[in-house]
C-alpha angles and dihedrals in degrees: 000000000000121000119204096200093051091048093045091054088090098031109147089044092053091042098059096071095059103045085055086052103046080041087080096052104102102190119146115198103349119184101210131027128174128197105204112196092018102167115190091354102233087123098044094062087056091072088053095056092048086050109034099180093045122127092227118195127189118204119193132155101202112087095212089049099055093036092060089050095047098075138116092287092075113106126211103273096044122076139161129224122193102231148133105269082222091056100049118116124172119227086223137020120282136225101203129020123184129191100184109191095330112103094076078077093052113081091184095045106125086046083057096057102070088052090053091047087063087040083069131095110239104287097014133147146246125187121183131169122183128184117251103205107121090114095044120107102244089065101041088051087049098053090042099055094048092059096050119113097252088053110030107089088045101039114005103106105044114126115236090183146270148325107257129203124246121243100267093058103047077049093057103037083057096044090056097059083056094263127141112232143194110189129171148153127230116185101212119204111214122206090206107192121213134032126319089000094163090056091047086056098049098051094060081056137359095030099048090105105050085050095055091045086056106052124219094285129092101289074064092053094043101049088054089049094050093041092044102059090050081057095054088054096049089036107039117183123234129183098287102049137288111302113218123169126217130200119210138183122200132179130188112194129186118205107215128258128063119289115270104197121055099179140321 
């Protein structure tokens, strides 16, 4: 379902957003750190390289995801595993864990947290950002256009993803576990260059499920063409590239206790 090559095409733009997130994770020397949902794991060796001695894994449950991270670039304490995020369970407990973008896939998410957070070392940490986005016009387009005569039966009910909670819940349901918790929303506006640069966005994303609904053929071609031009009118271009704002959440949680572990 998911295409590297497609995600990384804005990737500065989609890497921002966690290194804002990871940013207020103030762990000093932490044994153990897991990236769940860790795509193409670029990021995810980032978090290698801020805590060197560090034991890094990367969880992803999409095979061309995790084969694309698992190259040569890898170093020797970090390593990728191809897993559901709602399946994942560490073999010991864990000081900082990170869900970068990957939650809106998740229906039972906020039933999930409690579990991470007792996943955590004592003082440990867990960082999760998840896009906002369910109001824009990119997604209400989209959904509208799937459920039109001409696409339901192809595309209608294809799931592009999930109701996500908005930053004062995720706050209070975390509090309420005892944790102490920093949670906001930033609405980037991205200056996006070239043709159709909404949809090309869209199709590393959002849009990963239509496509694979449609197939590679012409009802494929067609519904871009026709989806495109809606996001041309809601996104016009000017002069200096194509604007399109972008709602995030993101929450950074500390289970109580002093840290344990202080490196390997």
């Amino acid at each position: 379902m998911w295409d590297p090559v497609q995600y990384e095409r804005f990737a500065d733009e989609r890497s921002r957003p966690f290194f804002e997130l990871v940013g207020r994770v103030n762990a000093e020397r932490p044994a153990r750190v897991v990236d769940l949902g860790c795509g193409t794991g670029a990021l995810t060796a980032s978090l290698s390289s801020r805590w060197p001695e560090a034991e890094v894994t990367g969880v992803d449950s999409s095979p061309e995801m995790v084969a694309s991270a698992a190259g040569p670039k890898a170093p020797g304490r970090l390593c990728f595993r191809l897993a559901d995020v709602r399946d994942w369970r560490p073999a010991a407990p864990v000081d900082v864990i990170v869900a970068n973008a990957v939650l809106q896939w998740v229906p039972e998410h906020p039933t999930l947290l409690a579990r991470w957070v007792a996943d955590l070392a004592p003082g440990g940490w867990l960082a999760f950002q998840v896009p906002g986005n369910d109001e824009s016009p990119s997604h209400l387009l989209l959904a509208r256009l799937r459920r039109s005569p001409r696409w339901r039966a192809l595309a209608g009910e294809t799931t592009l993803g999930h109701r996500v909670l908005e930053p004062i819940e995720y706050l209070e349901r975390l509090a309420g576990l005892g944790c102490s918790v920093d949670a906001w929303e930033t609405t980037y506006l991205h200056v996006l260059p070239g043709a159709d640069p909404v949809l090309e966005w869209v199709k590393g994303t959002a849009l990963r499920p239509v496509l694979r609904a449609l197939g590679d053929g012409a009802d494929r071609e067609a519904f871009l063409a026709e989806y495109g031009a809606l996001l041309r009118e809601a996104y016009p271009a000017r002069p200096f590239g194509t604007i399109l704002p972008f709602r995030r959440l993101f929450v950074v949680a500390r289970r109580p206790g002093e840290t344990a572990t202080t490196g390997a």
